[in-house]
DRENPA-259437 format. One record per residue (C-alpha): x negated, y negated, z negated. Coordinates in Angstrom, 1 decimal, always signed. Each point is the difference from the previous one (the first is absolute). Example, Ala and Ser with C-alpha at 12.3 -4.5 7.8 and 13.67 -1.06 7.14 Angstrom:
<atoms>
<atom X="-12.3" Y="+4.5" Z="-7.8"/>
<atom X="-1.4" Y="-3.4" Z="+0.7"/>
</atoms>
This chain:
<atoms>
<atom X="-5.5" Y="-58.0" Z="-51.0"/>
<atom X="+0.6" Y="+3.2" Z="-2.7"/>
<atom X="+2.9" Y="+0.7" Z="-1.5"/>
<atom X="+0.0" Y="-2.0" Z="-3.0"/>
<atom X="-0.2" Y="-3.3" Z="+2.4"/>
<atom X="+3.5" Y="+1.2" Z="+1.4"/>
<atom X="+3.5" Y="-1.6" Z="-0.7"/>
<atom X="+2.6" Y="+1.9" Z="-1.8"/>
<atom X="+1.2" Y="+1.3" Z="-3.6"/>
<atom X="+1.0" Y="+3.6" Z="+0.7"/>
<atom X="-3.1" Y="+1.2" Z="+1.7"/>
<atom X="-1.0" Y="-0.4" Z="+3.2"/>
<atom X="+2.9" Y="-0.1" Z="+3.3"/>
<atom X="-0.3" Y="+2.5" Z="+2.6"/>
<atom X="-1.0" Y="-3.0" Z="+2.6"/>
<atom X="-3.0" Y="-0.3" Z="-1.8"/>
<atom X="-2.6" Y="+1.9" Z="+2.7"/>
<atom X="-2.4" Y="+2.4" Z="-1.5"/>
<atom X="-3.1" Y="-1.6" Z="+0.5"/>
<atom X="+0.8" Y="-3.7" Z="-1.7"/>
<atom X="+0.7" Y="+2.9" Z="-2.7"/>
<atom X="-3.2" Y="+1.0" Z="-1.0"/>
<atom X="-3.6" Y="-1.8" Z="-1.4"/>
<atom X="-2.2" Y="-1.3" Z="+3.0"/>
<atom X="-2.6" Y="+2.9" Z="-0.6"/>
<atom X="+2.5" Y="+3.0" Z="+0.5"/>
<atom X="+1.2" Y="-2.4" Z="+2.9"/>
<atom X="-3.1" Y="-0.5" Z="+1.7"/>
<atom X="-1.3" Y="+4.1" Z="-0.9"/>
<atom X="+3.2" Y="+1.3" Z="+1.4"/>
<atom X="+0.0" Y="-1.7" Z="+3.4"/>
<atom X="-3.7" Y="+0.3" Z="+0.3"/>
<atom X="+1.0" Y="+3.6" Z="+0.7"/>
<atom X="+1.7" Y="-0.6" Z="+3.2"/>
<atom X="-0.3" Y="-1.0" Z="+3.1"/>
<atom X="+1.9" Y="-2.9" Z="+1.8"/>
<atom X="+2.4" Y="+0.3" Z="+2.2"/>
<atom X="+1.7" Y="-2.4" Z="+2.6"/>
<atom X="+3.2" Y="+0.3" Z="+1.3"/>
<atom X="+2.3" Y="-2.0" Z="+2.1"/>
<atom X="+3.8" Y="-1.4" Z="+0.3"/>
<atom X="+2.2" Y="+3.6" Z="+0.5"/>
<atom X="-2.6" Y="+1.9" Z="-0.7"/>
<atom X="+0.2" Y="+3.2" Z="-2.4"/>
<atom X="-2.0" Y="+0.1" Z="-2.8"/>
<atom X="+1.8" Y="+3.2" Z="-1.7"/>
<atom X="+2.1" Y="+2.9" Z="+1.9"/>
<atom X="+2.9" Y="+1.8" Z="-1.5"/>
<atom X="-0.2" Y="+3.5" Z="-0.6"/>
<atom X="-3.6" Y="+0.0" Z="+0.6"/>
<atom X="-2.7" Y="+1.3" Z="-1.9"/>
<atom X="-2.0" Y="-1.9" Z="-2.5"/>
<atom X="-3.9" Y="-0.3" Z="+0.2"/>
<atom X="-0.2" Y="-3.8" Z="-1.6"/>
<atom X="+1.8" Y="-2.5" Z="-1.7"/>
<atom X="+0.2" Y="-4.1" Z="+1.3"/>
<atom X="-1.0" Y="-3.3" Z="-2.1"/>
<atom X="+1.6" Y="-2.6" Z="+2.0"/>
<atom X="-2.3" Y="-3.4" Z="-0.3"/>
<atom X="+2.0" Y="-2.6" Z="+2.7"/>
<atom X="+3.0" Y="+0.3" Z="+1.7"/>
<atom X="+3.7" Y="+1.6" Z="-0.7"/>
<atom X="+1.5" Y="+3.7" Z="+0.9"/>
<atom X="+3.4" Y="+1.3" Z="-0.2"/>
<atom X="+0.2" Y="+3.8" Z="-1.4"/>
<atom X="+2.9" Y="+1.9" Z="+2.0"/>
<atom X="+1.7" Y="+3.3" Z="-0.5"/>
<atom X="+2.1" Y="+1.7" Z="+2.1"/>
<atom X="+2.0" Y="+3.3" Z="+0.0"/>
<atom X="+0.6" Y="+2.9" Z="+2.1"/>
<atom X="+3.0" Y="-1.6" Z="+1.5"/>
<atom X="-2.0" Y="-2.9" Z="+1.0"/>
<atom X="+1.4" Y="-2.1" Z="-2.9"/>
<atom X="-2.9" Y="-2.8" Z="-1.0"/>
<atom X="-0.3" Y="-2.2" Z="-3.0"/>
<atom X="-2.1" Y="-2.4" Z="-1.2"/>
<atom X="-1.9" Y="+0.9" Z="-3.2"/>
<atom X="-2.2" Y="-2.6" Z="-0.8"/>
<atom X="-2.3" Y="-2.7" Z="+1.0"/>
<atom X="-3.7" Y="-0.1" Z="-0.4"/>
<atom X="-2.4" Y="-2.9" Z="-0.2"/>
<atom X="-3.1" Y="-1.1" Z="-0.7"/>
<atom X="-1.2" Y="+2.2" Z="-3.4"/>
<atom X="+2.1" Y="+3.0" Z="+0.2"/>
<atom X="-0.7" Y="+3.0" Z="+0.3"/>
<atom X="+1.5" Y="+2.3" Z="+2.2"/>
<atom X="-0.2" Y="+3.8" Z="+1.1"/>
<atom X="-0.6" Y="+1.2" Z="-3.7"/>
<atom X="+2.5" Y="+2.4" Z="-1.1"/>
<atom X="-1.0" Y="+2.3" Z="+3.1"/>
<atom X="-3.5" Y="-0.2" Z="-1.0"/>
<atom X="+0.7" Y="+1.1" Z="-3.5"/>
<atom X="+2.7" Y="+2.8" Z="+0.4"/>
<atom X="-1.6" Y="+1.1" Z="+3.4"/>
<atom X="+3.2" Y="-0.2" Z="+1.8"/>
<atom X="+0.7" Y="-1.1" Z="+3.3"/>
<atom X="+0.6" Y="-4.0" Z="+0.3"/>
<atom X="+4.3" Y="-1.2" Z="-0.8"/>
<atom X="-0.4" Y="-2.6" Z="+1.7"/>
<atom X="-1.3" Y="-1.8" Z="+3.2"/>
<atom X="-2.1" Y="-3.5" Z="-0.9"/>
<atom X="+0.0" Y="-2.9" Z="+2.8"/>
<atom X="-1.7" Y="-3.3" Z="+0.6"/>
<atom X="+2.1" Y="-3.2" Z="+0.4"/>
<atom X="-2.8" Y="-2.1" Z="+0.7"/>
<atom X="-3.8" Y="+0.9" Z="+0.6"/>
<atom X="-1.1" Y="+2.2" Z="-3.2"/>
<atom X="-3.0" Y="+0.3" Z="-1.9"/>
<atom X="-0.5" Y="+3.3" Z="-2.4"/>
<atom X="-2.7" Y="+2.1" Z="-1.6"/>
<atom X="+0.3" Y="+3.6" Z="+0.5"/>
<atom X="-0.9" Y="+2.1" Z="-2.8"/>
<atom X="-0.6" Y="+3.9" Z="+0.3"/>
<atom X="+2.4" Y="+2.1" Z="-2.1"/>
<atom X="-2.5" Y="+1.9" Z="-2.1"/>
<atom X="-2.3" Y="-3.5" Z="-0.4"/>
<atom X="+3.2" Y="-1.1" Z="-1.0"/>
<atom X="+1.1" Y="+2.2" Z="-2.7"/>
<atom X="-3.3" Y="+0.6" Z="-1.2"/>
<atom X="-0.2" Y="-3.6" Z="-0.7"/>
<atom X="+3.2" Y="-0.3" Z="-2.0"/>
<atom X="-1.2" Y="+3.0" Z="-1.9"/>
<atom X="-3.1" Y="-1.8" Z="-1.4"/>
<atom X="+1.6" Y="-3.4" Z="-0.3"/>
<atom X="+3.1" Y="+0.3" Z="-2.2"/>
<atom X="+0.8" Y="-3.8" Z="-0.2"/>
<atom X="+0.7" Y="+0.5" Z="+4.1"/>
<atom X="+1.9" Y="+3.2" Z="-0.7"/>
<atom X="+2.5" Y="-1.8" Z="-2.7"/>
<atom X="+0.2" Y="-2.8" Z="+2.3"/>
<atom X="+1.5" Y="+2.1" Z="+3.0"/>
<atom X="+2.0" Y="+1.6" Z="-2.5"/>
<atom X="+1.6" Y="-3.1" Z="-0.9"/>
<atom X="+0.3" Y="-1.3" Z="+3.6"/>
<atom X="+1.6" Y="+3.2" Z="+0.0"/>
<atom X="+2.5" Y="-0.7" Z="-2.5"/>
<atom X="+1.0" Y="-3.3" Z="+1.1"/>
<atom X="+1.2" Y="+0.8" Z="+3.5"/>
<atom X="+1.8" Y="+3.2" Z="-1.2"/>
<atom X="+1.8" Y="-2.4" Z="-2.6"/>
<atom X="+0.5" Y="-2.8" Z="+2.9"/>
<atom X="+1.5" Y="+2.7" Z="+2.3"/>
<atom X="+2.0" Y="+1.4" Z="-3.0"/>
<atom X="+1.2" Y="-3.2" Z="-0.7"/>
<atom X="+0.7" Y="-0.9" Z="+3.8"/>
<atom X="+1.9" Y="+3.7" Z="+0.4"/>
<atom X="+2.6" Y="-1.2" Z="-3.4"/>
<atom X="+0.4" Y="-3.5" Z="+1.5"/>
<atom X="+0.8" Y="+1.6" Z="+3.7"/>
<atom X="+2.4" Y="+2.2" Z="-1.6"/>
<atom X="+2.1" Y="-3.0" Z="-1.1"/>
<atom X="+0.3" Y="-1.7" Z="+2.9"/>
<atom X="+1.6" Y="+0.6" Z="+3.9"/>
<atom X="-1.9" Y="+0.2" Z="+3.1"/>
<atom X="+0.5" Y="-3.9" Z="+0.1"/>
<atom X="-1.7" Y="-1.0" Z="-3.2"/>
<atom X="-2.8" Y="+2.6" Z="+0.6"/>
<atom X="-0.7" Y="-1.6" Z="+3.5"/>
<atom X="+0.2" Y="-3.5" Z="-1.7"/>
<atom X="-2.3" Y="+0.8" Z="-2.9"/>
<atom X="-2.8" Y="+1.8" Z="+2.3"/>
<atom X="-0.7" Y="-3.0" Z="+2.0"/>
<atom X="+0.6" Y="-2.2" Z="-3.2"/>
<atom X="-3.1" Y="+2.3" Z="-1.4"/>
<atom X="-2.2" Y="-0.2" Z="+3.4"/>
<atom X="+0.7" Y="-3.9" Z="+0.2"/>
<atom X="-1.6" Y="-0.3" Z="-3.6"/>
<atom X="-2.7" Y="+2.4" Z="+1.0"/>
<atom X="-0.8" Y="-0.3" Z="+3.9"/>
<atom X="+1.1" Y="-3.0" Z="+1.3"/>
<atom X="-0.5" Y="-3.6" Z="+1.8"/>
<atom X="+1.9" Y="-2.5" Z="-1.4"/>
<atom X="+0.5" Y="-2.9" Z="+2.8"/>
<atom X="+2.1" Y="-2.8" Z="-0.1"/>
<atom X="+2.3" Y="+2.0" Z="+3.1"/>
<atom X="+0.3" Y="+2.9" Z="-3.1"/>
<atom X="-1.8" Y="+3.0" Z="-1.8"/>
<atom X="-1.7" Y="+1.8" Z="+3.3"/>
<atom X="-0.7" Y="+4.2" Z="-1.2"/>
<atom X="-3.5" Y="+1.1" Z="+0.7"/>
<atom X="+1.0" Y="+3.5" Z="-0.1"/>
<atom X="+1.2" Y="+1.0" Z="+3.7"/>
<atom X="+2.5" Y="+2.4" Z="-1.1"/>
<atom X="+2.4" Y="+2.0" Z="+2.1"/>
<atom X="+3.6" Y="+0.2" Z="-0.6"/>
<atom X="-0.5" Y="+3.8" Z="-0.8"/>
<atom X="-2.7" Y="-0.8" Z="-2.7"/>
<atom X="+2.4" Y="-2.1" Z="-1.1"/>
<atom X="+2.9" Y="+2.0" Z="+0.1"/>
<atom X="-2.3" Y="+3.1" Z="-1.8"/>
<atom X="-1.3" Y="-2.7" Z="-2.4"/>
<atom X="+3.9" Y="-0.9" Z="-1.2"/>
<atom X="+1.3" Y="+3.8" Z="+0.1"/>
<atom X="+2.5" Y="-0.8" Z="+2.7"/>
<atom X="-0.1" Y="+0.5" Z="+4.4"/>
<atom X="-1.4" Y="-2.2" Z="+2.8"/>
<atom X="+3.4" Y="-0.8" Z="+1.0"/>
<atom X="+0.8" Y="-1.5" Z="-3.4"/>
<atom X="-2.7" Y="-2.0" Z="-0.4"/>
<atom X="+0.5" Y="-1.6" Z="+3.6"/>
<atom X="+4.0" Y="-0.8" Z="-1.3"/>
<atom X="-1.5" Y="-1.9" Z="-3.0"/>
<atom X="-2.9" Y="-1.7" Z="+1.9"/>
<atom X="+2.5" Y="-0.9" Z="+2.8"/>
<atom X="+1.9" Y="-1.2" Z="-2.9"/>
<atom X="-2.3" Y="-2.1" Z="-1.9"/>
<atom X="-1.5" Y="-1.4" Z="+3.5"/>
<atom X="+4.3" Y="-1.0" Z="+0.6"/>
<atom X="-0.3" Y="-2.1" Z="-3.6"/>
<atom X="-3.4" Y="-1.5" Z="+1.3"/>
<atom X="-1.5" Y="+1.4" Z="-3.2"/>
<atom X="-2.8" Y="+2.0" Z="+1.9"/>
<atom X="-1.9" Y="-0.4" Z="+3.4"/>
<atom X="-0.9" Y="+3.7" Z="+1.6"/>
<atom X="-2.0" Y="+0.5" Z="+3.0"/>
<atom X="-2.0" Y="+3.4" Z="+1.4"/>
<atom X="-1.7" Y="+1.3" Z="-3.5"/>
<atom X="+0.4" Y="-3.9" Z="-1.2"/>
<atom X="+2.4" Y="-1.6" Z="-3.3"/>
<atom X="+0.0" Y="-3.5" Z="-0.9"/>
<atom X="+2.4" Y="-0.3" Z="-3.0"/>
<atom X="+1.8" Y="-3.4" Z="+0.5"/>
<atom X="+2.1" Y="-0.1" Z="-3.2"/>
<atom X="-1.8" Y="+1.8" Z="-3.3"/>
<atom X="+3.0" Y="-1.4" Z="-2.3"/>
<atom X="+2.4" Y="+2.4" Z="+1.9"/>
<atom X="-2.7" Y="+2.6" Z="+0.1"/>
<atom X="+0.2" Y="-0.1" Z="-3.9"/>
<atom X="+3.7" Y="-0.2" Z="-0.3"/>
<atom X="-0.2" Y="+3.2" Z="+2.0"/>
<atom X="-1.5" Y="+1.4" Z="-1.8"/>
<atom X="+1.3" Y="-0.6" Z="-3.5"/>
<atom X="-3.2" Y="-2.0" Z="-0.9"/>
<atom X="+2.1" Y="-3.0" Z="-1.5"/>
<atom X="+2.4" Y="+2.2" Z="-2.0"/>
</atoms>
């Protein structure tokens, strides 16, 4: 798949992984540069604060990207899946990593040295407009996410994340929409801009109305309609 094959009017969305964006030869040239690596459930790929020698393709499985501050406050930035890339903005600033990259389930990714990487993207400038524009799209994603957030209480921001990781990560059964992503309630509460305690009142909550099923790291969203009422997605 390249870029032209993909859906959508206004360029490309954010969700769209790097590799899927570019042709099959800069595909196959870039990861025939690295080396695979295998990694399993829990495991970290990527460590915060640490520094950067390589950046990660990841070719099966799905990782959660996780920041957390000084104070101990943790959020969830992201999700990463089969095609993405991940690790890059240390390797081209040279700055420490921002944030700490973890498997959910068993991981496959190539590993590709920082300078074999940059000097790649130096003689290839289709790749280097493509990661530009992958770029681009999540910084207008999390822009877009940061206005919508503004607008809305702690309620409506809890209700709209797991509306957003249903549609992306998720088992849909005939017992409800079972999340793949074993979240904590302080990702959670980090991920919404609000504390641990408030995020177990409105889980306890929605539990109460038998809109959501919770269990250790586990969510099984019962009642999506209320979910979207919640959070004003049927205004």
């Amino acid at each position: 798949m390249t870029a032209a094959d993909l859906p959508g009017e206004n360029g490309l969305d954010d969700r769209v992984p790097f590799l899927a964006r570019l042709e099959r030869e800069d595909r196959e040239a870039l990861l025939g540069l690295g080396r695979e690596l295998r990694f399993r459930t829990r495991d970290v790929l990527l460590h915060q604060h640490e520094p950067s020698s390589y950046v990660l393709f990841v070719t099966h499985g799905w990782t959660k990207v996780t920041a957390a501050a000084v104070n101990g406050y943790e959020a969830l930035l992201a999700l990463r899946g089969p095609g993405d890339i991940v690790g890059e903005s240390a390797a081209l600033t040279g700055r420490p990593r921002s944030a700490t990259v973890t498997a959910l389930e068993p991981v496959r990714a190539v590993a590709v040295d920082r300078d074999r990487f940059t000097v790649f993207l130096t003689d290839s400038p289709a790749v280097s407009y493509a990661l530009l524009g992958l770029t681009s799209d999540r910084m207008r994603a999390a822009d877009q996410r940061r206005i919508e957030f503004a607008s809305m209480h702690v309620r409506e921001r809890l209700a709209a994340l797991l509306l957003e990781l249903a549609h992306t990560n998720a088992r849909y059964t005939e017992a409800g929409v079972e999340l793949l992503v074993p979240l904590s309630k302080q990702e959670l509460a980090g991920s919404v801009g609000a504390s641990r305690e408030m995020v177990q009142r409105l889980l306890k909550d929605l539990r109460d109305r038998g809109v959501v099923v919770t269990g250790r790291r586990t969510l099984r969203i019962v009642r999506m309609d209320v979910l979207r009422r919640i959070a004003r997605a049927e205004t």
